[in-house]
C-alpha positions as CSV (number, residue, x, y, z in Angstrom):
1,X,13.4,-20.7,50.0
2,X,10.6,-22.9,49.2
3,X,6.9,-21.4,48.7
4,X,4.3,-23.3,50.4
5,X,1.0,-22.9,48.2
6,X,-2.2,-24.6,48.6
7,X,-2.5,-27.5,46.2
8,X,-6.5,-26.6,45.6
9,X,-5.2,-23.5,45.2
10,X,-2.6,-24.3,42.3
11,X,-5.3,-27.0,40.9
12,X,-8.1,-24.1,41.1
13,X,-5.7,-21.7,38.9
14,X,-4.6,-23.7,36.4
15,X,-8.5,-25.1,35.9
16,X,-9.1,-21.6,35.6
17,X,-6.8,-20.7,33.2
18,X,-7.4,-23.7,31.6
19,X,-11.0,-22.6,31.3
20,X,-10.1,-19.1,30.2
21,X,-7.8,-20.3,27.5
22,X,-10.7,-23.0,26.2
23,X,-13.2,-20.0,26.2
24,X,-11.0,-17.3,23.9
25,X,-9.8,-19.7,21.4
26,X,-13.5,-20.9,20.6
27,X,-14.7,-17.5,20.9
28,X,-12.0,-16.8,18.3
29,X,-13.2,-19.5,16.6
30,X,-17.0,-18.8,16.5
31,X,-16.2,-14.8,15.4
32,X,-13.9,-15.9,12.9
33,X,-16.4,-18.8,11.0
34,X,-19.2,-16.0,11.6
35,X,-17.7,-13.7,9.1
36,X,-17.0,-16.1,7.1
37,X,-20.6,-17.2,6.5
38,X,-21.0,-15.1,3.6
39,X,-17.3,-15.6,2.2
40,X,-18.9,-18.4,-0.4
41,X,-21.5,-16.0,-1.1
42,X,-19.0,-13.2,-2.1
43,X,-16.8,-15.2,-3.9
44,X,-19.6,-16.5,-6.0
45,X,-21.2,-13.2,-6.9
46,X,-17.8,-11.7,-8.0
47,X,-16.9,-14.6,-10.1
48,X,-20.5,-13.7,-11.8
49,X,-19.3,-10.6,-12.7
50,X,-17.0,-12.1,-15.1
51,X,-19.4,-13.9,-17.1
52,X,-21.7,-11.3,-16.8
53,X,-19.4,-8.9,-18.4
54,X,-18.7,-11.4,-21.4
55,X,-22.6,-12.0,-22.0
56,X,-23.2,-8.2,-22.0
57,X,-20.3,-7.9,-25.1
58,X,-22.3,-11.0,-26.5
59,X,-26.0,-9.1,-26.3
60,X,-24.5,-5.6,-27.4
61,X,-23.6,-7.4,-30.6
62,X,-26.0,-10.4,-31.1
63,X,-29.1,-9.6,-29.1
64,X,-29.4,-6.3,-28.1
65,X,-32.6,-6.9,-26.9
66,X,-31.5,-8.1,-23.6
67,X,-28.5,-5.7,-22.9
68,X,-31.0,-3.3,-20.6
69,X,-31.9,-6.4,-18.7
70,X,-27.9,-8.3,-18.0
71,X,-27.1,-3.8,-16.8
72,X,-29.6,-4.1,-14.2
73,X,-29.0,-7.3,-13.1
74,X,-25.0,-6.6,-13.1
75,X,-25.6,-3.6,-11.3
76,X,-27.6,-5.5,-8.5
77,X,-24.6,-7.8,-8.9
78,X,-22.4,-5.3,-8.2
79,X,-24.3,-3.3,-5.0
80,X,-25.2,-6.8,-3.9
81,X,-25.2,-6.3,0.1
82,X,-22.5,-8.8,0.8
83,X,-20.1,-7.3,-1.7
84,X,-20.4,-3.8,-0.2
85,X,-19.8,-5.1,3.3
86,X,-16.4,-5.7,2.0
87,X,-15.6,-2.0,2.9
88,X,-14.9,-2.7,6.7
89,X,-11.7,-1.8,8.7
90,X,-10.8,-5.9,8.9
91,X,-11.0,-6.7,5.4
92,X,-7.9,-6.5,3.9
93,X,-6.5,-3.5,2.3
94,X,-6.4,-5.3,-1.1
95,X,-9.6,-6.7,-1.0
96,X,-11.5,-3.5,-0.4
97,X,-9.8,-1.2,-3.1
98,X,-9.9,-3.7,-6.1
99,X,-13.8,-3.8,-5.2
100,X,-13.8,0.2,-5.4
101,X,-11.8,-0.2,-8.4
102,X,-14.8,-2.6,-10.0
103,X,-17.2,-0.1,-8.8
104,X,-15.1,3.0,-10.3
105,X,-14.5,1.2,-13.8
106,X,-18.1,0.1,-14.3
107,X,-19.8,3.2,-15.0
108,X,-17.7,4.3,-18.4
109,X,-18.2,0.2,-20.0
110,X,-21.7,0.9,-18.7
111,X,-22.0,4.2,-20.8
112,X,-20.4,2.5,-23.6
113,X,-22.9,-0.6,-23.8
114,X,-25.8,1.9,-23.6
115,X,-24.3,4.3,-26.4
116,X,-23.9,1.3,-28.8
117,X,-19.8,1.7,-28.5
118,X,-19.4,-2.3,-28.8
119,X,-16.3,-2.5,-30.1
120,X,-14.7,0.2,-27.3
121,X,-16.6,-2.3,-24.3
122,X,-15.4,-5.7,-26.4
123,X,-11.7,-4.0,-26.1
124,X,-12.1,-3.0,-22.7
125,X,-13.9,-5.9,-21.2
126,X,-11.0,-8.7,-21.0
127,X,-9.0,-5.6,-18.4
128,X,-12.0,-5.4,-16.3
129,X,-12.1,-8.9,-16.5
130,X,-8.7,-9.0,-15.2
131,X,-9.6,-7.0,-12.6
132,X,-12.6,-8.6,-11.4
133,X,-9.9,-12.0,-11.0
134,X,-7.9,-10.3,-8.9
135,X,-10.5,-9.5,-6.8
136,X,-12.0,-12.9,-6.8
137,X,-8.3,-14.1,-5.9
138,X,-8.2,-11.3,-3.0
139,X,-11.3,-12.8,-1.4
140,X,-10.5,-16.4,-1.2
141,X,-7.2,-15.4,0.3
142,X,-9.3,-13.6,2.9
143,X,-11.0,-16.6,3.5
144,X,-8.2,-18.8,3.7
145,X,-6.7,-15.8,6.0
146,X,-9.3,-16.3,8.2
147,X,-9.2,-20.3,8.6
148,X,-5.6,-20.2,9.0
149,X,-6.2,-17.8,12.4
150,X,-9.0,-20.3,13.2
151,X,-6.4,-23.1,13.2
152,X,-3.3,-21.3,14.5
153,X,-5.6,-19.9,17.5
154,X,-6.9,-23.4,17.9
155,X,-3.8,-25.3,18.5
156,X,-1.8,-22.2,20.0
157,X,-4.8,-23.0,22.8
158,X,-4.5,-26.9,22.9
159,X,-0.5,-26.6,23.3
160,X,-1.4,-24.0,26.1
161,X,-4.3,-26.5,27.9
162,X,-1.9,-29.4,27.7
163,X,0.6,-27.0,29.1
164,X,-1.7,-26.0,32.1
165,X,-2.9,-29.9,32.5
């Protein structure tokens, strides 16, 4: 049994589908490369945590002077907006409890610095060092997470226009 179908109708279809198709993938796209508009941002401020945490072992020994001064600015560091935006249901599991881990650790090398306890900070430091790399290494996989969707959803689209076509 043949089906007789209108060919404008068939060519209207597929055009729309084709349209449809062209529309989620960018859309997919656009969200994805949104939320990844502060990824640099994030990556950059937790890398400074590292050398932060170094150069407040340095002052507690060397130049006390400025110790009060690197434990505000690692705290703003730390609360920095697009750091705490991290806790969202998207963000991978990973990502968001090694930051909560950062934020948990901080407050005992923090009492340490400010009770003079160098030697106790200086021992503990290169751990939460450690731990502030893995969290550096959990975000750029997010990013790179995110492109690869932005790729695959790209040519999963293109294979299923040329299909349409």
């Amino acid at each position: 049994m043949i089906v007789k179908r209108s060919v404008t109708q068939s060519i209207a279809q597929a055009l729309s589908a084709i349209v449809l198709l062209s529309l989620l993938t960018t859309g997919l796209a656009l969200v994805t490369l949104l939320s990844s508009q502060r990824d640099a941002e994030a990556i950059n401020l937790a890398g400074s945590l590292r050398m932060q945490s170094y150069r407040m072992a340095w002052d507690a020994s060397r130049q006390p002077q400025n110790l009060a001064h690197h434990l505000a600015r690692y705290q703003q560091t730390l609360d920095a907006p697009v750091l705490q935006k991290l806790d969202r249901p998207w963000v991978p599991r990973e990502v968001s409890v090694r930051y909560q881990r950062l934020r948990a650790a901080w407050p005992s090398l923090q009492q340490q610095l400010q009770q003079g306890d160098t030697v106790a900070y200086q021992q503990q430091v290169p751990i939460y060092v450690g731990e502030i790399d893995r969290f550096v290494l959990g975000l750029q996989r997010y990013t790179e997470l995110k492109m690869h969707l932005v790729a695959a959803s790209s040519l999963v689209g293109v294979i299923a226009i040329v299909a349409l076509a």
